[in-house]
N, C-alpha and C positions, 0 to 999 in steps of 0.2 A: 378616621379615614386619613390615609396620606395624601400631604400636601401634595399636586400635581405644579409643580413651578416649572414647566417646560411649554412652549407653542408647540400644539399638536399640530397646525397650518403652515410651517417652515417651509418653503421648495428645496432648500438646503440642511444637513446638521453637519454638526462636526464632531469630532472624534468625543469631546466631552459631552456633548450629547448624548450620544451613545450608552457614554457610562452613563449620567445621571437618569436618563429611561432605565435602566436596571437596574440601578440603585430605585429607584421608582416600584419597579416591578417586583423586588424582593422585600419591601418593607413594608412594618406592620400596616394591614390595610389596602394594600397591595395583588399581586397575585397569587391565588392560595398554590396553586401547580407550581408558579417559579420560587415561589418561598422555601416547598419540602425540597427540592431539588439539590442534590450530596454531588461531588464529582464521581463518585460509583453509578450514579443514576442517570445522570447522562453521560457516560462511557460511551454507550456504540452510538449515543446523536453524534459525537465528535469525532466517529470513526465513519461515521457517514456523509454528515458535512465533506469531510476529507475525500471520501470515493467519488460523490457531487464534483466536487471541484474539479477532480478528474475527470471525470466523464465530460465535464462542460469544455474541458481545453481538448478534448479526444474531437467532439464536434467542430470544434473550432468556431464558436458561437461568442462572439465579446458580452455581448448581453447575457447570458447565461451563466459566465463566467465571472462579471460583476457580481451579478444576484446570489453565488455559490459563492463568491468568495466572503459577500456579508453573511452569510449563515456560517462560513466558518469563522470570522472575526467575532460573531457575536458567542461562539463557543467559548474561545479566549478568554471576550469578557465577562461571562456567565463563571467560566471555574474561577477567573480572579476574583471577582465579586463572593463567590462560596467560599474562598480562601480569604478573603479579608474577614469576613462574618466570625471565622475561625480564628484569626489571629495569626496565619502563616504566612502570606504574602498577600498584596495585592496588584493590580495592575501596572504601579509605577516600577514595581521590583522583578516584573516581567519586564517590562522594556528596559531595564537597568542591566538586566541578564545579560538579553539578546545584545545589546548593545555591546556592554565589555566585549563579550565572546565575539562579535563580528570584527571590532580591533583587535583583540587578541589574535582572532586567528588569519589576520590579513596583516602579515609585519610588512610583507611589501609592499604596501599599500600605506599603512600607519607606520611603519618602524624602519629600519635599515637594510632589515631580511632583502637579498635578490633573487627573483622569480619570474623570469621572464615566459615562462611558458605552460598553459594549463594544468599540464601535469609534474611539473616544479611545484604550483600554486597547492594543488592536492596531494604532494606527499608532503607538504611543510602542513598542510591541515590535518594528516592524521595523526605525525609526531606530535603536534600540538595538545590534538586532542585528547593521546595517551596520555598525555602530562595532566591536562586536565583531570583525568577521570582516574588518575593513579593508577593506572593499568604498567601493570612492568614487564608481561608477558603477553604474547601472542594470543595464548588462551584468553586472555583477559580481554581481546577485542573481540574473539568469538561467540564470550559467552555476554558480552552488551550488545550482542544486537539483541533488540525484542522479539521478544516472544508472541507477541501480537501483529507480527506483520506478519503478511498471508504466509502460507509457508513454502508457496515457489521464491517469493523476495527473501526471503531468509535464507534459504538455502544458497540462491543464489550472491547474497553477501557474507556469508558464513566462507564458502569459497574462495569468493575474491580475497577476504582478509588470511586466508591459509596460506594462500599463494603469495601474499609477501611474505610468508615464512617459510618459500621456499619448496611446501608441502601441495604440486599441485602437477598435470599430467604434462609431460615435456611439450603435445600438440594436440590437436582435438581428435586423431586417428586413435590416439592410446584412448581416450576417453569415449571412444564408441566401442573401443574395443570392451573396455569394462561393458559398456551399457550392453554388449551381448550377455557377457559374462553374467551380468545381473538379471538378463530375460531368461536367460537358461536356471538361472536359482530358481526363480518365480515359479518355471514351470516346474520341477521337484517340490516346491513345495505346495503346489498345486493337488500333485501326487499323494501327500502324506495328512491332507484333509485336518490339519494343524491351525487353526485359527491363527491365533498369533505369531506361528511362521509365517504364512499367507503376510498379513499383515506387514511383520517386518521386512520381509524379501520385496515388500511391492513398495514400500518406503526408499527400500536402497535402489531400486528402482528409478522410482521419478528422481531421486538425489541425482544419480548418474546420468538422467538423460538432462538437467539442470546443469552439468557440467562440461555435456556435451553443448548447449545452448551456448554457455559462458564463455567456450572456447572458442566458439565461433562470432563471438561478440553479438551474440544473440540474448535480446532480453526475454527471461523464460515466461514473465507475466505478461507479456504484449505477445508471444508468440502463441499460448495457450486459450489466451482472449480472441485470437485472430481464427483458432482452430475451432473453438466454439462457434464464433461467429459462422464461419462457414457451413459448420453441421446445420446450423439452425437455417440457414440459407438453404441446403440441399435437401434438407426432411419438409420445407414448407415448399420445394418444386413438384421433391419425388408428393408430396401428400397432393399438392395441387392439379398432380395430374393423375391422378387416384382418382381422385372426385369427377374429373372431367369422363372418367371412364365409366364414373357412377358404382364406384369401390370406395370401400374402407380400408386404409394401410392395415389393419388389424384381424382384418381376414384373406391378406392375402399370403401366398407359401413365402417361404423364404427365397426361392428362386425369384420369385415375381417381385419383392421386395429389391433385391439387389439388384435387377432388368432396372426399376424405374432408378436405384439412385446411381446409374450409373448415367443411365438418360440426364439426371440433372448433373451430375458433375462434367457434362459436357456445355451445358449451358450456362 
């Protein structure tokens, strides 16, 4: 059995704490679920944690937002923990990282660099960080952003990074203009009953109406989240007053469908 040396009764821990409970929890004798755990295995708990946190700063809940924020610290030290097991880094060599890089890329701050103003401070953070990551061309910032971020944020920084090269629509009129141009594809390929046209056309699509967002200094994941929200708002009035009439939204015509959601998009 492993030694438990830690006070389960604390009102307080501290950050070493922390780690020596997961040091705890992964050693022989231990927990058998935290033990087999790879960083492949918990992948989406880390991408979730992450979505948590958001969601908790969206409510605007401080408590919520504590409690999210320790599920994602304990992601942290869960992968450093499987990475030391391993022998490739552990927790000191993460904060060793984070650290360099928060000097390195704040010289105005740490160094001589002058920066007087937020967007002085973020274009000396992205020459930086080409330097860092050895990127020597444009493509090279394009193709680091990840592939795992949803794919409205991606597109939507895939853009931004085009556009300091230069490669982006003079004002957001040309970019709605595209977004017709792209609705009218969709519809031809609608026509030609082509799966993977379909597909690709309706990609170029949302890219373009992402551009059209961008332009408009519009975030296209807060804009999309906002649009859902609302449907889900006006199908639970339009269904609420379904009921009240002693109907099923599911047997009514499509005329009488569109009478009630029109009823709740006034309400």
């Amino acid at each position: 059995m492993v030694k438990i040396d830690i006070d389960t009764q604390q009102e307080k821990y501290s950050f070493e704490d922390l780690l020596r409970i997961m040091q705890i929890l992964r050693s022989p004798g231990g927990c058998p679920w935290d033990i087999e755990q790879t960083h492949k295995s918990i992948r989406n708990d880390t991408l979730e944690e992450a979505y948590e946190v958001c969601d908790a700063i969206d409510l605007d809940n401080p408590a919520m937002i504590c409690e999210e924020l320790g599920d994602m610290l304990l992601q942290v030290v869960f992968h450093s923990n499987i990475a030391a097991g391993y022998g490739t880094f552990d927790i000191s060599d993460v904060i060793t990282g984070i650290s360099k890089k928060l000097i390195l890329r704040h010289p105005h701050v740490f160094g001589s660099v002058k920066a007087d103003t937020p967007e002085q401070v973020l274009d000396n953070w992205d020459k930086i960080k080409m330097q860092e990551k050895s990127q020597e061309t444009f493509t090279d910032t394009l193709s680091s952003v990840p592939m795992a971020f949803p794919a409205l944020l991606r597109a939507q920084k895939v853009q931004k990074r085009a556009a300091k090269a230069g490669y982006d629509f003079k004002d957001v009129s040309d970019a709605v203009l595209k977004l017709r141009e792209e609705t009218d594809e969709v519809v031809q390929a609608l026509k030609s009953a082509d799966a993977q046209n379909i597909e690709d056309e309706i990609g170029d699509l949302l890219f373009s109406a992402v551009n059209v967002a961008r332009k408009s200094s519009v975030n296209s994941e807060h804009a999309l989240t906002g649009a859902v929200n609302k449907f889900i708002k006006r199908f639970s009035l339009a269904e609420q007053m379904a009921n009240e009439n002693g109907v099923s939204l599911s047997n009514l015509s499509e005329a009488e469908l569109d009478e009630l959601w029109q009823k709740a998009k006034q309400i």
